[in-house]
VEXDO-499080 format. One record per residue (C-alpha): residue number from 1; residue in three letters; y, z, x. Coordinates in Angstrom, 1 decimal. Layout:
+-----+------+--------+--------+--------+
! pos ! code !     c2 !     c3 !     c1 !
+-----+------+--------+--------+--------+
! NUM !  ALA !      Y !      Z !      X !
...
+-----+------+--------+--------+--------+
***
This chain:
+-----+------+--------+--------+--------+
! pos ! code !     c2 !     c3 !     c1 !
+-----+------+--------+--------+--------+
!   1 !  UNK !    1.6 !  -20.1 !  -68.7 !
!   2 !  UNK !    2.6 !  -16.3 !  -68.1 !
!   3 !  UNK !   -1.1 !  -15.5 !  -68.8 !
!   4 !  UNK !   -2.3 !  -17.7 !  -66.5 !
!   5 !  UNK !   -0.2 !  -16.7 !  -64.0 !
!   6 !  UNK !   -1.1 !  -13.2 !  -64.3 !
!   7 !  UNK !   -4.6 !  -14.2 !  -63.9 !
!   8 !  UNK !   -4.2 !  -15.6 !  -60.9 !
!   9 !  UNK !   -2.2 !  -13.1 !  -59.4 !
!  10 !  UNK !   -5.2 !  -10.9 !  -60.1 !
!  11 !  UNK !   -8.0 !  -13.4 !  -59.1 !
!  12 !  UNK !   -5.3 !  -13.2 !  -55.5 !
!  13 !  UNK !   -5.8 !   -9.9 !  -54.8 !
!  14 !  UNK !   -9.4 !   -9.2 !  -55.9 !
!  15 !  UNK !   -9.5 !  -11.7 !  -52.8 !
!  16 !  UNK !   -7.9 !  -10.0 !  -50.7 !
!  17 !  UNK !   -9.3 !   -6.7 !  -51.5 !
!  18 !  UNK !  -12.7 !   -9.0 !  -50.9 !
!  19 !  UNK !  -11.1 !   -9.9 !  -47.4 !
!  20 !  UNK !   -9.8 !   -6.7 !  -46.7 !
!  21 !  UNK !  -12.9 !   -4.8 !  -47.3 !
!  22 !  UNK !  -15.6 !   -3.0 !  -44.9 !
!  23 !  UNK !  -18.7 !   -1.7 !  -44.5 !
!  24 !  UNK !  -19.3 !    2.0 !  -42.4 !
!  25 !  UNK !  -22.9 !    2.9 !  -40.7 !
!  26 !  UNK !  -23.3 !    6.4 !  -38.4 !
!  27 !  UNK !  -24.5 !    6.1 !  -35.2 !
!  28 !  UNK !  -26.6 !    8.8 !  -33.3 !
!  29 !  UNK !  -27.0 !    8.5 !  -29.6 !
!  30 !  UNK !  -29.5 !   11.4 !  -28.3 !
!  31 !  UNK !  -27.6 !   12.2 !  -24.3 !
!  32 !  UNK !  -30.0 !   11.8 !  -21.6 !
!  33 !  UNK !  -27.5 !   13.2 !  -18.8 !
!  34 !  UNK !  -28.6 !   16.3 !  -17.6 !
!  35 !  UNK !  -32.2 !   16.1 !  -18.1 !
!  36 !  UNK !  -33.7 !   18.2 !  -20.5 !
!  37 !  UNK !  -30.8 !   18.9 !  -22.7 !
!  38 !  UNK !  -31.0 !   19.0 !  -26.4 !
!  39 !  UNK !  -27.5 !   17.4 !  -27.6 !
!  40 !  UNK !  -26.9 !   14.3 !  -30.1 !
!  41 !  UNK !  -23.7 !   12.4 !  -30.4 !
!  42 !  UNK !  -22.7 !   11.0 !  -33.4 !
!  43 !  UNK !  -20.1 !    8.0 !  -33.7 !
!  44 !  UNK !  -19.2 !    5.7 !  -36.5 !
!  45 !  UNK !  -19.9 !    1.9 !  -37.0 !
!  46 !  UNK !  -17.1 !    0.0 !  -39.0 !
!  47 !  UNK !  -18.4 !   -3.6 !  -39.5 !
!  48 !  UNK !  -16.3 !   -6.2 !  -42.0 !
!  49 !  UNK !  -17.9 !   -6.3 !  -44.9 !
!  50 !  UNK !  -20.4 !  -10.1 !  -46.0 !
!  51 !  UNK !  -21.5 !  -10.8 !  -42.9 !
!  52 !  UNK !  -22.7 !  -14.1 !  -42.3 !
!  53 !  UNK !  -23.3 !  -14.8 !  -38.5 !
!  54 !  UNK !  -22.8 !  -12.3 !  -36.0 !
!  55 !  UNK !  -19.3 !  -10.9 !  -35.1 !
!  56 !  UNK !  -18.0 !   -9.8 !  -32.0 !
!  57 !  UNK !  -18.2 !   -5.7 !  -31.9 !
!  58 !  UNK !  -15.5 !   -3.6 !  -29.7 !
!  59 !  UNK !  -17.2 !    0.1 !  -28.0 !
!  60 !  UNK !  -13.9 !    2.7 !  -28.2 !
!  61 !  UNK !  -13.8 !    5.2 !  -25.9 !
!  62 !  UNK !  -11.7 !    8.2 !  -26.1 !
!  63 !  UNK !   -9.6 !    9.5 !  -23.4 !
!  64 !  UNK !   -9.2 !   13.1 !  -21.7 !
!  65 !  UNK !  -10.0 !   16.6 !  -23.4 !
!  66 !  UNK !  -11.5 !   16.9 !  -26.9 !
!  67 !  UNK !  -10.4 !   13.5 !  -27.9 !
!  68 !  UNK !  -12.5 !   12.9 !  -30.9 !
!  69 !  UNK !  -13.4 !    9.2 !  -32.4 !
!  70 !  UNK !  -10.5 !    9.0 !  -34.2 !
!  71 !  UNK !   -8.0 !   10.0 !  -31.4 !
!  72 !  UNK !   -7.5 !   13.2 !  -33.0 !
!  73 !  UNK !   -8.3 !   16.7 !  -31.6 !
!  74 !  UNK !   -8.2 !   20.8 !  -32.0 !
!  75 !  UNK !   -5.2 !   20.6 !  -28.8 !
!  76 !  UNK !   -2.6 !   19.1 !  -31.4 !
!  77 !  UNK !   -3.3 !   15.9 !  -31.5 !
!  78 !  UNK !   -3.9 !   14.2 !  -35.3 !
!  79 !  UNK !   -3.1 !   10.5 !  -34.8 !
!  80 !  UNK !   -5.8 !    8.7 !  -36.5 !
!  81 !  UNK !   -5.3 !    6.0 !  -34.1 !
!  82 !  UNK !   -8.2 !    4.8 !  -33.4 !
!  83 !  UNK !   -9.3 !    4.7 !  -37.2 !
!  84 !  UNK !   -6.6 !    2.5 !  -37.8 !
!  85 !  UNK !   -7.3 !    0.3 !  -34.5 !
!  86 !  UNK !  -10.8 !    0.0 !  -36.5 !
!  87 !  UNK !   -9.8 !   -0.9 !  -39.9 !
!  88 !  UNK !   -7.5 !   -3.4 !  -38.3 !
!  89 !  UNK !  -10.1 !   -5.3 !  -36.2 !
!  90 !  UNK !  -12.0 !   -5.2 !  -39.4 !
!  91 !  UNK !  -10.0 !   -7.1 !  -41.8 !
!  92 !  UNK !   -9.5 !   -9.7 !  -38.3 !
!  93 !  UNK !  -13.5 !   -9.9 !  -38.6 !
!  94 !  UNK !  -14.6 !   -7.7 !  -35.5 !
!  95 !  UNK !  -16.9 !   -4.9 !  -35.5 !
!  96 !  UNK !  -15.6 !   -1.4 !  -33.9 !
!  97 !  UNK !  -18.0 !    1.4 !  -33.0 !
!  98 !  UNK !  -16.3 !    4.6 !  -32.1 !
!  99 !  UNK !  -18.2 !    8.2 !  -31.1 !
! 100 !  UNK !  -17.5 !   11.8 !  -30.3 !
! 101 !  UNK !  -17.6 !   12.0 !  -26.8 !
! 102 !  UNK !  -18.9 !   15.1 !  -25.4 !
! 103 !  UNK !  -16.8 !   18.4 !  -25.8 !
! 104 !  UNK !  -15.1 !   16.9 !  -29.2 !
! 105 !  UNK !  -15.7 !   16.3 !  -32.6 !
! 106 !  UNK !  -18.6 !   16.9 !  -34.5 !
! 107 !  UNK !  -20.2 !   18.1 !  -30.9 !
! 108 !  UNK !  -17.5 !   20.4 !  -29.7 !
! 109 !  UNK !  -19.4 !   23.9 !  -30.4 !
! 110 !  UNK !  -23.0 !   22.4 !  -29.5 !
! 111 !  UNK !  -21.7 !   20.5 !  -26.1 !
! 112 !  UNK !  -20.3 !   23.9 !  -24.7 !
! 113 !  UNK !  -23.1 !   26.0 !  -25.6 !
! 114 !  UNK !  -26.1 !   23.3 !  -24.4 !
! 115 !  UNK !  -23.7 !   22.1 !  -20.9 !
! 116 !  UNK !  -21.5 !   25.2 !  -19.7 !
! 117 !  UNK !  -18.4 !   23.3 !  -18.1 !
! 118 !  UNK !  -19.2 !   24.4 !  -14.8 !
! 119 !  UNK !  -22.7 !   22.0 !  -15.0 !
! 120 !  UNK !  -20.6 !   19.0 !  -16.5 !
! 121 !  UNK !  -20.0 !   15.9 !  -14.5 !
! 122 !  UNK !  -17.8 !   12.5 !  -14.9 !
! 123 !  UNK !  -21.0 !   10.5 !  -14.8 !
! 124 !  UNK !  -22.5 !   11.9 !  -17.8 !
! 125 !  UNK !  -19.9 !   10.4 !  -20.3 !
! 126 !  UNK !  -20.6 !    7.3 !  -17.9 !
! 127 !  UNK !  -24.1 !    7.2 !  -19.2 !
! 128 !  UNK !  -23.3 !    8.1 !  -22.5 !
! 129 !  UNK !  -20.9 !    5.3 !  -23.1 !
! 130 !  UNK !  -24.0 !    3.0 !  -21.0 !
! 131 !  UNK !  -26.0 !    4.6 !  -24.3 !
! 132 !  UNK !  -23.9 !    3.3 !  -27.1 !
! 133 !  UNK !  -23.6 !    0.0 !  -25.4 !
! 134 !  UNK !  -27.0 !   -1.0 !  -25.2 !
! 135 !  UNK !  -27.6 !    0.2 !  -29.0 !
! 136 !  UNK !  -25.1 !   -2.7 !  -29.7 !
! 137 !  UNK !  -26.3 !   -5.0 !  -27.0 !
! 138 !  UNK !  -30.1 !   -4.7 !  -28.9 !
! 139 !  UNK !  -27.9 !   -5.0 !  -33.1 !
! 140 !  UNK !  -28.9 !   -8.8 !  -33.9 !
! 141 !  UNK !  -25.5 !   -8.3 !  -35.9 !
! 142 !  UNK !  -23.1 !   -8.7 !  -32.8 !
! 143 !  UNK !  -22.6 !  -11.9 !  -30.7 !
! 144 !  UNK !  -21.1 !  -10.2 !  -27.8 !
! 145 !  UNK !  -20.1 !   -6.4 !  -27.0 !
! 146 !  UNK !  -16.7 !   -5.5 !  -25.8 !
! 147 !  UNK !  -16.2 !   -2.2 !  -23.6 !
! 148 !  UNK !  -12.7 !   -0.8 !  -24.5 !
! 149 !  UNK !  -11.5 !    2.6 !  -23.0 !
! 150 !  UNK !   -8.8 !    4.6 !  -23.6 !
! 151 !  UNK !   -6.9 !    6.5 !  -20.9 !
! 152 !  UNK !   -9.6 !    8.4 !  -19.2 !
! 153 !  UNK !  -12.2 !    6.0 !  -21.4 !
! 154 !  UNK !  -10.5 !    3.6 !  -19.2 !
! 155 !  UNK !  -12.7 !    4.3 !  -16.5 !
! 156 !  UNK !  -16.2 !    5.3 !  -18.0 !
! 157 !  UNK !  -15.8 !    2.1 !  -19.7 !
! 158 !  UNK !  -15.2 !    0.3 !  -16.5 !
! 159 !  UNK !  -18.0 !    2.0 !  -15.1 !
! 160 !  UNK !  -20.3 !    1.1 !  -18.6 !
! 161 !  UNK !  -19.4 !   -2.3 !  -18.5 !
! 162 !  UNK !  -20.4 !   -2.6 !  -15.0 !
! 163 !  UNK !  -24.2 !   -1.1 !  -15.7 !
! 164 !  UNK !  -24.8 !   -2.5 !  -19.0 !
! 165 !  UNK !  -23.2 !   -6.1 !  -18.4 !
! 166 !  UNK !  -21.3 !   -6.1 !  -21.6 !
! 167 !  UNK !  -19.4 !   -9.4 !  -22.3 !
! 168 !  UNK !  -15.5 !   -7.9 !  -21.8 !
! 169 !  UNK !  -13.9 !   -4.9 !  -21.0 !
! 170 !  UNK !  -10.3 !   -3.6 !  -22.1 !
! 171 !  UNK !   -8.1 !   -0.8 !  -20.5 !
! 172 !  UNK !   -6.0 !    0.9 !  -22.7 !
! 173 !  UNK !   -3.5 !    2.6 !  -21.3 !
! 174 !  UNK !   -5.9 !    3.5 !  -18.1 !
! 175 !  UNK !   -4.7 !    4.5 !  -14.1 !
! 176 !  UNK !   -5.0 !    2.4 !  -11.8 !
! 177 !  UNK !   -5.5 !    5.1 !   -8.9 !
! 178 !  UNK !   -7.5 !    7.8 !   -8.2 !
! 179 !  UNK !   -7.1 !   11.3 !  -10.5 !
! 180 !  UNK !   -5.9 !   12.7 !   -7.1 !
! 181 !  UNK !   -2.7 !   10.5 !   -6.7 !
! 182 !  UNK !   -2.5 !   10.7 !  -10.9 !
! 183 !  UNK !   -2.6 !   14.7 !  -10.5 !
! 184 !  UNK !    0.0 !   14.9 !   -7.5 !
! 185 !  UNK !    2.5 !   12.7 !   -9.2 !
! 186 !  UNK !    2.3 !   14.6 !  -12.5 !
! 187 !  UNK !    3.1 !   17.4 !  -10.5 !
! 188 !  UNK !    5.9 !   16.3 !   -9.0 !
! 189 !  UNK !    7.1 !   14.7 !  -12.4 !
! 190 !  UNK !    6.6 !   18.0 !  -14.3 !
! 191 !  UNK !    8.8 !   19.5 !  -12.0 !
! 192 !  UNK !    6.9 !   21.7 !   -9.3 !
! 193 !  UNK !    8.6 !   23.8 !   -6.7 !
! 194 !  UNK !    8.6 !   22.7 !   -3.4 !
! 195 !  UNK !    5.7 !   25.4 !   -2.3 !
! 196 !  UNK !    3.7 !   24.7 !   -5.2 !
! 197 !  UNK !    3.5 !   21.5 !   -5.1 !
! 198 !  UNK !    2.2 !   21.4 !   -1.3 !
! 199 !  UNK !   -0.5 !   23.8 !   -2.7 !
! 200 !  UNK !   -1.0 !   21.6 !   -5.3 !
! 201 !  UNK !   -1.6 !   18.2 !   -2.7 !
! 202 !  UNK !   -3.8 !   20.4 !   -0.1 !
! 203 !  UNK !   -5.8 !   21.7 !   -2.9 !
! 204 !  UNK !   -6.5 !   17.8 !   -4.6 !
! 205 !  UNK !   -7.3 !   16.6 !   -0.9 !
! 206 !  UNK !   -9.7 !   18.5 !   -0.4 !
! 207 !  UNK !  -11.7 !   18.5 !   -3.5 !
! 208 !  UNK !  -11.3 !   14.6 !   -2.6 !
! 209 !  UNK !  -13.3 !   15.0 !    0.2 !
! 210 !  UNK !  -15.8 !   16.8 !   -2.2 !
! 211 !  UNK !  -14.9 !   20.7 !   -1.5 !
! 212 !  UNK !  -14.0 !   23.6 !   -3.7 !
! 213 !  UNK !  -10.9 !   25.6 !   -3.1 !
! 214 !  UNK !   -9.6 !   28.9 !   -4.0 !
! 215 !  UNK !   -6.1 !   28.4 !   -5.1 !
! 216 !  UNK !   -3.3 !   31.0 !   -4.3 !
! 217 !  UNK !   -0.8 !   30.4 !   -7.1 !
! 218 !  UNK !   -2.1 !   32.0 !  -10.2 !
! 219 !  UNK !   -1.0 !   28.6 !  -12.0 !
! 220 !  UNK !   -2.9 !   26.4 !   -9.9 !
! 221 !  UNK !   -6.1 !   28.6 !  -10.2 !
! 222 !  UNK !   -6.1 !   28.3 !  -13.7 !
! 223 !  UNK !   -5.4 !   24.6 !  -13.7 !
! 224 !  UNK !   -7.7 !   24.0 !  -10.8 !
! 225 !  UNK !  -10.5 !   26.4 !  -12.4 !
! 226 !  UNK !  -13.4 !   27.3 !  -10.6 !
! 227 !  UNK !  -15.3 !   26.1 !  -13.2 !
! 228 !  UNK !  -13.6 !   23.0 !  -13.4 !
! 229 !  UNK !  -13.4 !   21.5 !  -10.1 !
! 230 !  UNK !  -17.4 !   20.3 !  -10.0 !
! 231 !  UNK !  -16.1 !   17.8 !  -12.8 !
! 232 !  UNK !  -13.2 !   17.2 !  -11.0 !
! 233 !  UNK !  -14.7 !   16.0 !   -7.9 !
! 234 !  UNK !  -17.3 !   14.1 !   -9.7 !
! 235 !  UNK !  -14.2 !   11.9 !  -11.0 !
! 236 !  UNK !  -12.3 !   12.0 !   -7.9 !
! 237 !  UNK !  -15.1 !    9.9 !   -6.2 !
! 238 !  UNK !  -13.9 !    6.9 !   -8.2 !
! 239 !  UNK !  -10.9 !    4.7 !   -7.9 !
! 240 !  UNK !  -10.0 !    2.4 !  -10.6 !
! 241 !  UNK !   -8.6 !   -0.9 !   -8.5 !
! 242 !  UNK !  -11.7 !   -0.8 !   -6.5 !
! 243 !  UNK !  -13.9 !   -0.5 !   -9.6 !
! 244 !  UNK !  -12.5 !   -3.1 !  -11.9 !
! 245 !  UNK !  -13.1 !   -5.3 !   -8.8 !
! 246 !  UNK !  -16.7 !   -4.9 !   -9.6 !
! 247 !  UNK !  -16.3 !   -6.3 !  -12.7 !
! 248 !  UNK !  -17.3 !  -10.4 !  -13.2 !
! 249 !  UNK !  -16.4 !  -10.4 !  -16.9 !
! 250 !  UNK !  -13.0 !  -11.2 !  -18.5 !
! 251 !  UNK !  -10.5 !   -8.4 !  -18.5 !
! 252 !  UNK !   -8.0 !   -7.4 !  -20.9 !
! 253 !  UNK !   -5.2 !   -5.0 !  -19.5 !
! 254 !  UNK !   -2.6 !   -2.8 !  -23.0 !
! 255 !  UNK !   -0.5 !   -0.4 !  -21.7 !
! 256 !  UNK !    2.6 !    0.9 !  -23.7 !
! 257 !  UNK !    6.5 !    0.9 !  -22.1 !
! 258 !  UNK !    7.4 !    4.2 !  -24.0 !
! 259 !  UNK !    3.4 !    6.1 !  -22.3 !
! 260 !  UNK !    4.9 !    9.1 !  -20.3 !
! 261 !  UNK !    1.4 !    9.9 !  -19.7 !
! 262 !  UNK !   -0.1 !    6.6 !  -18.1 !
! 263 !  UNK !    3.3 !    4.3 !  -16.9 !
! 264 !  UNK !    3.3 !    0.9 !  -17.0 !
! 265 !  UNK !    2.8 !    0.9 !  -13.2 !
! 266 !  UNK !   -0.7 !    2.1 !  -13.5 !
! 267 !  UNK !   -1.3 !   -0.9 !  -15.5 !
! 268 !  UNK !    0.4 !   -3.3 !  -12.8 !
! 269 !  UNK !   -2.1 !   -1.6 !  -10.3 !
! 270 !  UNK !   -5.3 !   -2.7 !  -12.0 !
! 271 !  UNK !   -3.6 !   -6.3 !  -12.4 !
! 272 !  UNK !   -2.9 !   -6.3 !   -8.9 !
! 273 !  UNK !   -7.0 !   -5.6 !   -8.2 !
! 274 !  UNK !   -7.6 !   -8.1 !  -10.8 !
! 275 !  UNK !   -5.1 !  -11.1 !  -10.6 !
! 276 !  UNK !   -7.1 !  -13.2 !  -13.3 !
! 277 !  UNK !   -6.8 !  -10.3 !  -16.0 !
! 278 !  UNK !   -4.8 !  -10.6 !  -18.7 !
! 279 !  UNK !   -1.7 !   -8.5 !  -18.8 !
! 280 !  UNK !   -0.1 !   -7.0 !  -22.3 !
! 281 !  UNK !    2.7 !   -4.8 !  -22.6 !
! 282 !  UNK !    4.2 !   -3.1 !  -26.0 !
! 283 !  UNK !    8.0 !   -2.4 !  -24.9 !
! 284 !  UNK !    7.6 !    1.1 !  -27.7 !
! 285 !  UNK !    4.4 !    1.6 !  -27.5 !
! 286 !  UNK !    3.4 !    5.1 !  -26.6 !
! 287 !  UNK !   -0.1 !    6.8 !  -25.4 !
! 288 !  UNK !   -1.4 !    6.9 !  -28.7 !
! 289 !  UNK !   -0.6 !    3.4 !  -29.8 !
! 290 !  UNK !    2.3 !    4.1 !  -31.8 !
! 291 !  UNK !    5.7 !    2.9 !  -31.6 !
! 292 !  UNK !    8.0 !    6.1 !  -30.1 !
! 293 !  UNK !   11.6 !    7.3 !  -28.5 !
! 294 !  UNK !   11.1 !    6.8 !  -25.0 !
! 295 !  UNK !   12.3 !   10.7 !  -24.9 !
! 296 !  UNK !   10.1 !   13.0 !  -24.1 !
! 297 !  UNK !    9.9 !   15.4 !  -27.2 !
! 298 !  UNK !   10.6 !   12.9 !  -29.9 !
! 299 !  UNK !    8.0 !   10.6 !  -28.6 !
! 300 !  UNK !    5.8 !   13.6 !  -28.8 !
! 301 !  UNK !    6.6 !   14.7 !  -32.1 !
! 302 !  UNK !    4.2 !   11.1 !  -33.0 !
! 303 !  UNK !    1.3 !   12.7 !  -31.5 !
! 304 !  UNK !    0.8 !   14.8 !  -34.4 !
! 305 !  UNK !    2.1 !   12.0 !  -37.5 !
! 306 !  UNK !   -1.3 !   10.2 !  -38.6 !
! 307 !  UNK !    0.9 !    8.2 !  -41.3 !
! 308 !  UNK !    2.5 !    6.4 !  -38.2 !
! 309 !  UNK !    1.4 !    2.7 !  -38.1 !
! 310 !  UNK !   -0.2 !    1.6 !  -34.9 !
! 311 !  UNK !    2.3 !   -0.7 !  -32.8 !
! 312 !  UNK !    2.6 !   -3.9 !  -34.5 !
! 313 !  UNK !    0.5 !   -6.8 !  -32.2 !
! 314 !  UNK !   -1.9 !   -4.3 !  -30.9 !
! 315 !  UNK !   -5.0 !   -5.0 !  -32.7 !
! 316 !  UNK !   -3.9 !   -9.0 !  -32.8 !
! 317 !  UNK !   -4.2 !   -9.0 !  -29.0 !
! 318 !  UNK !   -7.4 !   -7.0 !  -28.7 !
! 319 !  UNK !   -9.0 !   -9.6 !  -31.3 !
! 320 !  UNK !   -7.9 !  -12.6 !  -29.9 !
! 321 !  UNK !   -9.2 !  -11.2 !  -26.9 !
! 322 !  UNK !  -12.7 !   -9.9 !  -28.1 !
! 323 !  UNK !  -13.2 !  -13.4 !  -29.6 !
! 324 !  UNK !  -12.5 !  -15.6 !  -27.1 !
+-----+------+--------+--------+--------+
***
């Protein structure tokens, strides 16, 4: 009786291990934003393993800054996040593909020397993301492609799902107002003088309206960089409650109660441009997915952890969602 216990014990987790179990491809998408620009972006394609019928797949999208595919980057961030968001929606039987956006991983050295930030634009990771999401909209494999962005991704994948028609779209922890309002408010949040901080609002309105400016304050000229700004104003163009308006496919809305970054409140603003979007928040949940202290320097010391687990429920509401 032991023996056979012990057998089936082991015939039990070779099961699992079965069940558990996934298959990786690369992907390669070849940019075609500027024109005439020699630069490849590779991603990678997680898919559970035995297919039989075609799966759902989820597109991630990394936020702001060198935000590779994994959520990790050279600025101190080594989270791993969204390789474990992958793995998870594996083993719950939905595809993830997940790239190097421009300026980061594999990329980083080749993006800066073939695009000089001054000649970089918003739009371009726009049609990047467009890219990706017609390879999978054309992969026999997938019955339906979900858009899924991550704080800045939040947007280019509104934008994506909007040109490519993919069947969903998810905002992780994404504004819900212009970069102009987000800018001033981190501002004022972070603590800026008085004088600095009226500098800091004349300066954002007016590259709203699509101008330049020369900043006085030596701080504000190098966070409001000459070479910067053309970027800048390419983004300020859009706002995200009038975009997701735009949007005729079912919407899924994550944001974290411990995110110093993104608040809940940006979160309520989409949902009040979308009513009929569904609405999930993780009371500890921070900007990278994990459970934190809602205090500012503890919950930071997570950024940089990758053996923290990704908050519990996370990946269960993005695959109930995805295949639905």
């Amino acid at each position: 009786m032991t023996r056979f216990l012990l057998l089936l014990a082991l015939l039990l987790s070779l099961v699992s291990i079965a069940t558990l179990a996934q298959t990786e491809e690369p992907m390669h998408y070849a940019i075609t934003q500027p024109a005439n620009v020699s630069l490849t972006l590779d991603g990678t394609l997680t898919l559970p393993a035995n297919l039989t019928k075609p799966v759902p797949v989820v597109l991630l999208i990394a936020g702001s800054g060198p935000t590779d595919r994994d959520c990790n980057s050279a600025l101190g961030l080594k989270s791993n996040a969204f390789k474990m968001l992958a793995d998870s929606l594996n083993r719950m039987g939905i595809a993830v593909a997940r790239y190097d956006k421009r300026y980061s991983g594999t990329n980083l050295m080749a993006a800066a020397k073939a695009i000089p930030v001054e000649k970089h634009r918003f739009d371009f990771y726009v049609a990047d993301a467009v890219g990706f999401v017609r390879q999978l909209q054309a992969d026999k494999r997938f019955s339906k492609v979900v858009v899924a962005g991550h704080s800045e991704g939040s947007l280019v994948g509104m934008l994506a799902t909007e040109q490519t028609k993919a069947a969903k779209y998810i905002s992780i922890a994404g504004a819900g107002r212009n970069i102009v309002d987000v800018m001033k408010e981190q501002g004022r949040t972070g603590g800026n003088p008085a004088k600095l901080q009226e500098e800091v609002d004349a300066a954002l309105d007016s590259m709203r309206t699509g101008h330049t400016v020369q900043p006085r304050n030596p701080i504000l000229r190098t966070q409001l960089s000459e070479k910067n700004q053309p970027y800048l104003i390419s983004w300020m163009k859009y706002d995200p409650a009038v975009e997701i308006k735009k949007l005729t496919v079912p919407v899924l809305l994550i944001n974290g109660k411990h995110d110093f970054q993104v608040p809940v409140s940006e979160a309520e603003r989409l949902k009040t441009a979308r009513p009929d979007a569904k609405l999930v928040l993780f009371d500890t949940m921070n900007h990278i997915l994990k459970n934190a202290p809602e205090g500012r320097a503890e919950n930071m010391k997570t950024y940089n952890d990758p053996t923290l687990p990704l908050t519990p429920g996370l990946a269960t509401a993005i695959a109930e969602f995805a295949k639905r």
